[in-house]
ROKETOR-212913 format. One record per residue (C-alpha): residue number from 0; residue in three letters; x, y, z. Coordinates in Angstrom, 1 decimal. Example, Ala and Ser with C-alpha at 12.3 -4.5 7.8 and 13.67 -1.06 7.14 Angstrom:
- pos code c1 c2 c3
- 0 ala 12.3 -4.5 7.8
- 1 ser 13.7 -1.1 7.1
This chain:
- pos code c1 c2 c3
- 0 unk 36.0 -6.7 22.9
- 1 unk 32.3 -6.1 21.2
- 2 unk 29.6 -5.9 23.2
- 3 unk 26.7 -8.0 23.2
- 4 unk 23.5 -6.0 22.0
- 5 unk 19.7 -7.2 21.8
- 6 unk 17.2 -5.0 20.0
- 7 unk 13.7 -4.1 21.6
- 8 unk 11.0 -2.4 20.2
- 9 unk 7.1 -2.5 20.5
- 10 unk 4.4 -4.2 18.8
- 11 unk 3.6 -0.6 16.7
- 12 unk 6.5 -1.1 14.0
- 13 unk 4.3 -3.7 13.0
- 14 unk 7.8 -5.6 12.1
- 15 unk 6.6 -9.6 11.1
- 16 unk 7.3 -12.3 13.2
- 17 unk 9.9 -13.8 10.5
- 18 unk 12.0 -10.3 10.2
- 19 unk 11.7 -10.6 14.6
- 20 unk 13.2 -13.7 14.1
- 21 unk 15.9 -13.8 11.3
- 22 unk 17.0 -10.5 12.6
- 23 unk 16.7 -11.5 16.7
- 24 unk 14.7 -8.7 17.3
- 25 unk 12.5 -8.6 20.8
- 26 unk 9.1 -7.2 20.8
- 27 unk 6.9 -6.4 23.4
- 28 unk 3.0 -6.0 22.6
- 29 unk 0.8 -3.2 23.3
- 30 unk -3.1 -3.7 23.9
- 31 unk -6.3 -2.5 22.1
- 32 unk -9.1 -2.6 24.6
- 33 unk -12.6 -3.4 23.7
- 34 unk -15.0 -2.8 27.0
- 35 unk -13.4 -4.8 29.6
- 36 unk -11.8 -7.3 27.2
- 37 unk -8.1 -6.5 26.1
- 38 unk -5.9 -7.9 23.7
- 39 unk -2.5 -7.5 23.5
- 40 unk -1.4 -6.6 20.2
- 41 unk -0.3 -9.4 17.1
- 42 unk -0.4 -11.9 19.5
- 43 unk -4.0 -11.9 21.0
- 44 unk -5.6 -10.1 18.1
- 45 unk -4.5 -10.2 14.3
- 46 unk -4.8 -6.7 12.0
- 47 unk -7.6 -8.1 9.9
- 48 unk -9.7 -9.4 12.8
- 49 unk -9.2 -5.9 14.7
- 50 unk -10.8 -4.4 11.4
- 51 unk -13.3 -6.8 11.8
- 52 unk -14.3 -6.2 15.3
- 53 unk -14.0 -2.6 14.5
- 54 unk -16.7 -2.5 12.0
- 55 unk -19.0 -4.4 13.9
- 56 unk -18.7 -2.8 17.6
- 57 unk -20.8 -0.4 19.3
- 58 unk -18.1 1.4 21.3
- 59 unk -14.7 2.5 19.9
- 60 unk -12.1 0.4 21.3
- 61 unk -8.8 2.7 23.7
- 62 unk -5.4 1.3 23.6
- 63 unk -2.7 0.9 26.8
- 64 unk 0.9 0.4 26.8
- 65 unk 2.7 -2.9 28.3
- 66 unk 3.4 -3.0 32.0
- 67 unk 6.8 -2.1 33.5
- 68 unk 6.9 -5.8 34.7
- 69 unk 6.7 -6.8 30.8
- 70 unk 10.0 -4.6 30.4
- 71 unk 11.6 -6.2 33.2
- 72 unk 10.8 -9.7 32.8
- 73 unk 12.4 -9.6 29.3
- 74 unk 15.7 -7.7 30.0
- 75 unk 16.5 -10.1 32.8
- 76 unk 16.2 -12.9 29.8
- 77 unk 18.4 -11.3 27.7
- 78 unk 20.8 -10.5 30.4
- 79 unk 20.6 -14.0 31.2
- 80 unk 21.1 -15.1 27.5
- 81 unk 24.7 -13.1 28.0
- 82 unk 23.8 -9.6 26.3
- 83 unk 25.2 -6.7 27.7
- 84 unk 23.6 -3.7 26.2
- 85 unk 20.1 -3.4 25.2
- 86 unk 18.6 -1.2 22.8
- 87 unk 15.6 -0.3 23.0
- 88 unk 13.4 1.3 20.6
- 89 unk 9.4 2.7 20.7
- 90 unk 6.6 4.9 19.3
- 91 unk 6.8 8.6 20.4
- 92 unk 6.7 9.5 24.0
- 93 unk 4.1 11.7 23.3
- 94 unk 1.4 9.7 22.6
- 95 unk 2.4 6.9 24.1
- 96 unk 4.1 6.2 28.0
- 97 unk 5.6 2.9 26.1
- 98 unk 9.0 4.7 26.0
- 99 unk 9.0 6.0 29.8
- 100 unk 7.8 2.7 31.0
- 101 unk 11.0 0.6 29.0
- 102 unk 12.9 3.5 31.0
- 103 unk 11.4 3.0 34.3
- 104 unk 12.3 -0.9 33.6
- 105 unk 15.8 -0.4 33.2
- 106 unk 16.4 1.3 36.6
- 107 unk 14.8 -2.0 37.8
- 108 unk 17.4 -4.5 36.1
- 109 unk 21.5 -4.6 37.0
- 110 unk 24.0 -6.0 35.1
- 111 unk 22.6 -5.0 31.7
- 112 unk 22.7 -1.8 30.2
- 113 unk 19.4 -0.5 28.7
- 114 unk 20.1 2.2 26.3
- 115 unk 16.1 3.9 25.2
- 116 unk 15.8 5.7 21.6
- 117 unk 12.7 7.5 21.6
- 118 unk 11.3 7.4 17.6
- 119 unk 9.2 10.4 17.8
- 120 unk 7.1 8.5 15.5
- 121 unk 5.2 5.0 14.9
- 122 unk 4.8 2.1 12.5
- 123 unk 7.0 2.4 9.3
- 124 unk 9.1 4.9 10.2
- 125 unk 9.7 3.1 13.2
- 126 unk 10.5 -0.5 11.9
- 127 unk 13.1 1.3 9.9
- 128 unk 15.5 2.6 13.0
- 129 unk 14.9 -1.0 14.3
- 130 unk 15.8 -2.7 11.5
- 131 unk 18.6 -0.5 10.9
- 132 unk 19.8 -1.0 14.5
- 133 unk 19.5 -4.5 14.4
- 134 unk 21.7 -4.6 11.3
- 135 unk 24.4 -2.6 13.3
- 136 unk 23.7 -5.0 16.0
- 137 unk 24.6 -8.0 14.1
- 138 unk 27.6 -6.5 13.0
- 139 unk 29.2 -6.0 16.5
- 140 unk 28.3 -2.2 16.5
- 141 unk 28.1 -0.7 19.9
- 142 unk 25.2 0.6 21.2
- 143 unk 26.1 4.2 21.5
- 144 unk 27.4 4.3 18.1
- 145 unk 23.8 2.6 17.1
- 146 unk 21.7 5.3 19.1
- 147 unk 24.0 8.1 17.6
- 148 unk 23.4 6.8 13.7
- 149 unk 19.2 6.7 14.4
- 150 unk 19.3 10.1 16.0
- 151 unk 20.9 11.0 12.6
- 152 unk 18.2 9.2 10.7
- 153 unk 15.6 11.1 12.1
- 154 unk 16.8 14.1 9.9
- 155 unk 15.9 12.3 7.0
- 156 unk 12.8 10.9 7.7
- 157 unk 9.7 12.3 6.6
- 158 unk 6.4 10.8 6.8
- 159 unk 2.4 11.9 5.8
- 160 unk -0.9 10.7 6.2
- 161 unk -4.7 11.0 5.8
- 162 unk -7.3 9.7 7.7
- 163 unk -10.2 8.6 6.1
- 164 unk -13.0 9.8 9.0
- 165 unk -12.6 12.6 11.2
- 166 unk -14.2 10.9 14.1
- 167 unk -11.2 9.3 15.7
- 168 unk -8.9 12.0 16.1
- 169 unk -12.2 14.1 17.8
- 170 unk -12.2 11.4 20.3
- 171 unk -8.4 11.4 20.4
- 172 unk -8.6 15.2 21.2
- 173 unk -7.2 16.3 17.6
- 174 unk -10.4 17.9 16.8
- 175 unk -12.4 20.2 19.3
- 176 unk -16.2 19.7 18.4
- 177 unk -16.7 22.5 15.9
- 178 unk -13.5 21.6 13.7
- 179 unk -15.2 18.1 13.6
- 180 unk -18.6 19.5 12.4
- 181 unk -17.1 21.8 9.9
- 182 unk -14.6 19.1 8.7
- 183 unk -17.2 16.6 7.9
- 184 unk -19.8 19.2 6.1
- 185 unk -16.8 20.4 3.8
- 186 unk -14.9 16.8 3.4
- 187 unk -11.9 18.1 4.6
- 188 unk -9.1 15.7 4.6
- 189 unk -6.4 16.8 7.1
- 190 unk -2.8 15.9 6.0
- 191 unk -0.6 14.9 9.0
- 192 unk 2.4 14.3 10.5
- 193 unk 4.6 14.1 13.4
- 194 unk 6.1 17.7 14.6
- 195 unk 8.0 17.0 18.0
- 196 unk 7.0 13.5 18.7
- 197 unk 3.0 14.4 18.4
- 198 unk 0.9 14.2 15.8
- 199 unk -0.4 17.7 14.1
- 200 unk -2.0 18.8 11.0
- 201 unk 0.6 19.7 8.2
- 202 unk -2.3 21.1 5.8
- 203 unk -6.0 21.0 5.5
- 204 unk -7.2 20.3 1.7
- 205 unk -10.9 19.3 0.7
- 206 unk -10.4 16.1 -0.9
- 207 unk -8.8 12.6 -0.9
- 208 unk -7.4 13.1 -3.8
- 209 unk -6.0 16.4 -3.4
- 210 unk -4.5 15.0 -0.3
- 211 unk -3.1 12.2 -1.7
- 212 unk -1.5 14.6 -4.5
- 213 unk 0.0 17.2 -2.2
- 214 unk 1.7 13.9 -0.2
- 215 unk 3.1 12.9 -3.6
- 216 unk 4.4 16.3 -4.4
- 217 unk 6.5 16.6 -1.3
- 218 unk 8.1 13.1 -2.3
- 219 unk 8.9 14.6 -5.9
- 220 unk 10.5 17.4 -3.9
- 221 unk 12.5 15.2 -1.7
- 222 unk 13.3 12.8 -5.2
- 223 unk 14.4 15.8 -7.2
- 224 unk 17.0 16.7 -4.8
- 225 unk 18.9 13.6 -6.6
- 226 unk 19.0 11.4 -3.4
- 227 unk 17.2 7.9 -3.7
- 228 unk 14.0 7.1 -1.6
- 229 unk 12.9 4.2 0.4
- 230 unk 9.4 4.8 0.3
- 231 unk 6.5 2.7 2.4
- 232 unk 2.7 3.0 1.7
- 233 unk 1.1 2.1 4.9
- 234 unk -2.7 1.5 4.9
- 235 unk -5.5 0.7 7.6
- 236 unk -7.8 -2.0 6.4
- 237 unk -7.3 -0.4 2.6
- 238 unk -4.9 -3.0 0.5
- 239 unk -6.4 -1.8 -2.6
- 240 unk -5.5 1.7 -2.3
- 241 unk -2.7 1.0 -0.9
- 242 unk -1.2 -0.8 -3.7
- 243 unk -2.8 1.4 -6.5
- 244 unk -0.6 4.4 -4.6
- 245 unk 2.2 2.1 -4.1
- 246 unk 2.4 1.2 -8.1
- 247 unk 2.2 5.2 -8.8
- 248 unk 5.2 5.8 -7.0
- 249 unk 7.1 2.7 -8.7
- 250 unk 5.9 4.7 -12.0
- 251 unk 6.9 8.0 -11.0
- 252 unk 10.4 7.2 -9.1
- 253 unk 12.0 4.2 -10.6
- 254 unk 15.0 4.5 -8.4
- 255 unk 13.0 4.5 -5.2
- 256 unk 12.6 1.1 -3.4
- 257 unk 8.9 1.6 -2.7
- 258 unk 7.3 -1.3 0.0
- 259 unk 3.6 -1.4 1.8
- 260 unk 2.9 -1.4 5.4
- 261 unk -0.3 -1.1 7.4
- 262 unk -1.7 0.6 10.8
- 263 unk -2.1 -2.4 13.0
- 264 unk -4.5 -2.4 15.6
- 265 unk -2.9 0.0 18.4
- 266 unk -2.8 2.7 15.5
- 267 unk -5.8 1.9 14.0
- 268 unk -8.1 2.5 16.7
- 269 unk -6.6 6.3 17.0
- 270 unk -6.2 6.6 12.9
- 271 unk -9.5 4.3 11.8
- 272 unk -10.0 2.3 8.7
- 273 unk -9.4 3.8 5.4
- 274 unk -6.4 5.8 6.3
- 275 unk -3.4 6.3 3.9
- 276 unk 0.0 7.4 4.6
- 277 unk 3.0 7.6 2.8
- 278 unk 6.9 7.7 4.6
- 279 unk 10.3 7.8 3.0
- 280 unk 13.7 8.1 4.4
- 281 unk 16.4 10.3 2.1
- 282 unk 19.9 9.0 1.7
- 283 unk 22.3 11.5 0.7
């Protein structure tokens, strides 16, 4: 007999409220905190008021994950609702304890069997293994067979981005003092990307747009291999760009089903405003 399985991720995939709904997924908010004030993700705070706030505020905001008790309180709902298996699905362990805590939860809740997946990644990347799962999910796939076929996803994954000032990832520790110095004086616009779960610089070029053109060579490189593309532009607080970089890929790969996503607040503060990435899963 098929299991009953809910889907859980965090407020990071930065899935809509709609998709959460039509496709019963459960999310559970993490918080951007702004002096002693904090707001839990989406539902306290909006993307473009975050920006907003952002612009105008002294003191660069920090971020913390949900409580254990947020974890608990919801899979003892959905083992109540008569679900037997939960997946449940976050932004990398490594910069985030949002993973471990969900973990910690499910040692704290019987009868219902919690089963983590640990994305080694964030936002787009990550609302595609949810929505993937929860597609499974609503087919009567079992969990295990749902946490083997994402750990098989994350082979094809790949995903780059820019940040548009070096200032936040020096605070974040990503840049030691002099890197940050140097960085600014010669415009350097890191490209990065996850390695391992953490984010690390894939190349160091001088310009935006040389940036933006190395990201959109390795995409050609992945298209040319003759497997389609679902590609997502994600953006902080940059619609513009976003769908000027967006319409060059529709140009350039015609096969590729090419979508826009943004950095929400949580990633934002760590990213800032202006940054660009680019994400595309292979399918072979």
């Amino acid at each position: 007999m098929e299991k009953k399985v809910a889907i859980v991720t965090d407020s990071t995939a930065y899935l809509s409220a709609e998709i959460r709904k039509q496709l019963e997924i459960e999310m559970v908010p993490l918080s951007v905190v702004f002096g002693e004030e904090a707001f839990r993700e989406e539902l306290d705070l909006s993307t473009d008021d975050f920006y907003k706030k952002i612009a105008t505020s002294e003191q660069l905001p920090t971020t913390s994950q949900p409580a254990v008790g947020d974890f608990v309180t919801l899979f003892e709902r959905l083992k109540s609702e008569g679900y037997e298996q939960v997946i449940s699905i976050h932004l990398s362990s490594k910069i985030s304890g949002t993973y471990q805590t969900s973990q910690t939860a499910a040692t704290m809740v019987n009868g219902i069997e919690v089963l983590g997946f640990d994305s080694e990644i964030s936002c787009a990347p990550q609302a595609y293994y949810v929505l993937e799962a929860a597609k499974l999910a609503n087919e009567g796939t079992d969990g295990t067979t749902i946490i083997d076929y994402l750990q098989s996803l994350k082979k094809t994954c790949r995903a780059y981005f820019m940040v548009d000032n070096l200032n936040h990832l020096h605070r974040g520790g990503r840049l030691n003092a002099a890197q940050l110095v140097v960085g600014n004086l010669l415009k350097i616009k890191p490209i990065l990307h996850f390695e391992n779960g953490r984010i690390v610089p894939f190349e160091k070029v001088r310009t935006e747009k040389k940036a933006l053109a190395r990201i959109l060579q390795l995409l050609a490189e992945d298209a040319s291999k003759g497997s389609p593309l679902d590609v997502t532009v994600i953006h902080a607080n940059r619609e513009d760009g976003a769908e000027e970089l967006a319409e060059t890929i529709r140009e350039t790969h015609p096969s590729a089903t090419v979508s826009i996503s943004y950095f929400g607040p949580v990633i934002g503060t760590h990213l800032g405003a202006g940054s660009l990435g680019v994400t595309w899963n292979k399918f072979n």
